[in-house]
N, C-alpha and C positions, 0 to 999 in steps of 0.2 A: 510406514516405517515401523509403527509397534508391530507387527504381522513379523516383518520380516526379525526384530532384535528377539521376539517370543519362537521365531523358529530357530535360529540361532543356540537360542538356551534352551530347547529340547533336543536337540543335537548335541549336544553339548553335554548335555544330562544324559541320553541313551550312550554316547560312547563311554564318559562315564560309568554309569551301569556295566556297559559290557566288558568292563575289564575283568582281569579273572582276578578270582578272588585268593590266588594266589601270588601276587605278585611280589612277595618279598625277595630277597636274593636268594637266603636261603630256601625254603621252596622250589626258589626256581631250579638253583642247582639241582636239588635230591629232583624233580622233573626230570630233568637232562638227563640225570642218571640213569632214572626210570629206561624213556625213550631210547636211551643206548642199547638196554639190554634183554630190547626185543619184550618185553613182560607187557601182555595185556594185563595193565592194570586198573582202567576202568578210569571213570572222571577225576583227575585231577586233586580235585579238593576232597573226595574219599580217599584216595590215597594218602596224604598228608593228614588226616584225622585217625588213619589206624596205624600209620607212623606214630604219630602222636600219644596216640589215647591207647593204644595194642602194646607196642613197643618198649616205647619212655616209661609211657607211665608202669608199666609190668616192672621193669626195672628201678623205677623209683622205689615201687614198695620194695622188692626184693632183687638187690645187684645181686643175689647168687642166682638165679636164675638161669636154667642149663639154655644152650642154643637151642636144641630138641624142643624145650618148652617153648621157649619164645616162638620156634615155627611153627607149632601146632595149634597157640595160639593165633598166627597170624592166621592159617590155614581156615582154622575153624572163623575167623570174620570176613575170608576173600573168597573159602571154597579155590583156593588156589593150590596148583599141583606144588607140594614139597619144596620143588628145585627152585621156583618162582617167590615161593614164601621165606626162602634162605636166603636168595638174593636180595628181593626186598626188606626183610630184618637186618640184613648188614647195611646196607642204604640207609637206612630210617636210622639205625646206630651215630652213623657217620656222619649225618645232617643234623641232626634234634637233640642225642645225648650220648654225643663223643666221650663223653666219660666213662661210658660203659665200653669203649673201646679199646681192645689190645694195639701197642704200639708191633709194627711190622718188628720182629725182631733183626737184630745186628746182623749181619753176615762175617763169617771169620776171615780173620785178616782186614777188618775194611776200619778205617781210622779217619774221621771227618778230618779234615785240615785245619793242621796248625794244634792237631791235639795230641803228637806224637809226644 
């Protein structure tokens, strides 16, 4: 009986362990994102740490910081071609530090409702 409640709780403990260590919501979305658009970007939780640590944090010191920079940045931590480091930089924007985000602008003519 202790055999089997001791294999039980090492079970238990490995699936445990094996969950990813990403599993917030947020993560997981900017993941999805990832996997949508085709980017080899390599395991998971490096990609969420050069979001993080590349991206945010570049922007925390300096919100003026050009796009160009931010990808060249990314570039030089993934060795990722240009078009892959642009995509990923607006991803990483979009999930970690939306404040650095431009809202889509207006289209003319278009008026939410009820705010004529």
């Amino acid at each position: 009986m202790i055999r089997a409640v001791r294999a039980l709780a090492l079970v238990a403990l490995a699936i445990g362990l094996a969950a990813p260590a990403y599993a917030d919501g947020t993560d997981d979305a900017f993941i999805a994102n990832l996997n949508s658009s085709g980017i080899n970007y390599g395991p998971p939780d490096r990609a969420i740490q050069v979001a993080k640590t590349v991206v945010c944090a570049t922007l925390n010191d300096n919100p003026n910081t050009s796009n160009a920079d931010l990808i060249a940045k990314v570039t030089g931590a993934t060795s990722w071609a240009a078009n892959d480091a642009a995509y990923f930089t607006g991803a990483a924007i979009q999930a970690y530090c939306p404040q650095y985000g431009q809202p889509a602008p207006k289209k003319p003519g278009f008026h939410q409702a009820g705010t004529r």
